[in-house]
N, C-alpha and C positions, 0 to 999 in steps of 0.2 A: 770118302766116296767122291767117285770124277762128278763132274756137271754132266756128264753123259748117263753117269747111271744113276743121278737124281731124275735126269726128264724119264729114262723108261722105269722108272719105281712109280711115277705120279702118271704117266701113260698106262701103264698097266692097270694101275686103280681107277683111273676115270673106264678105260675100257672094257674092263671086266678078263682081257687074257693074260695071260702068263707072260713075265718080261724075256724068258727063253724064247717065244713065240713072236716077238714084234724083231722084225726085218726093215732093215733101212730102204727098200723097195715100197714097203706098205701106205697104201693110201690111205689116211687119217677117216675121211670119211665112208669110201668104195670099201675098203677091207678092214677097217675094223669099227664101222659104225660109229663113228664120232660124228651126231648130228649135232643142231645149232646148242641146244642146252649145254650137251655133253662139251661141246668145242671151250664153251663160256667158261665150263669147270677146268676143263684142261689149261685154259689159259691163267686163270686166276689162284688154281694149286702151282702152276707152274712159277710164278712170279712171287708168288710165297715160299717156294721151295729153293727157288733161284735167287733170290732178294734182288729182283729187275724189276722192270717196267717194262713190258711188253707193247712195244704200238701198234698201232689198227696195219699203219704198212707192213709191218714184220711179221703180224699176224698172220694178213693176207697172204704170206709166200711162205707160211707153213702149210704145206700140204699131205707128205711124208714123214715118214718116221726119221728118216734120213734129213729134211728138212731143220725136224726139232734139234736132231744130233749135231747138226752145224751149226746151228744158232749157239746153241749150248758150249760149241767149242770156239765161236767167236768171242763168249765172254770173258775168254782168259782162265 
C-alpha cells in the first residue's frame, strides 16, 4: 500500500466518509469536519501509520486532502 493510500485509510477513519469520497480539493476542516480533537487524532494515527513525526510547521500547512497527499509523497 502507497503512503498515499495509508493517509486516505486513516482520513477516512478519523472522518467518518468514504476514501472514494475525499478529493484532493477538500478542506480538512470546511468540508469534512476535522475540528481541533479530530485534527489531534488525524495527526497522531497518521504518524503511527506513517512511522513520522509530524511537526507543528507541517502540521500547520495541512489543510487539504491534497496537502496530506504531498506530504505523504514527500516521504519517499
Amino acid at each position: 500500500m502507497s503512503k498515499q493510500d495509508t493517509v486516505l485509510d486513516v482520513l477516512s477513519k478519523v472522518c467518518g466518509k468514504p476514501k472514494t469520497e475525499l478529493k484532493p480539493e477538500h478542506e480538512l476542516v470546511a468540508d469534512l469536519g476535522i475540528d481541533s480533537p479530530k485534527g489531534l487524532q488525524l495527526l497522531a494515527d497518521l504518524e503511527d501509520a506513517l512511522k513520522v513525526e509530524i511537526s507543528d510547521e507541517d502540521a500547520a500547512a495541512l489543510n487539504t486532502v491534497g496537502d496530506l497527499l504531498k506530504y505523504a509523497g514527500k516521504l519517499g
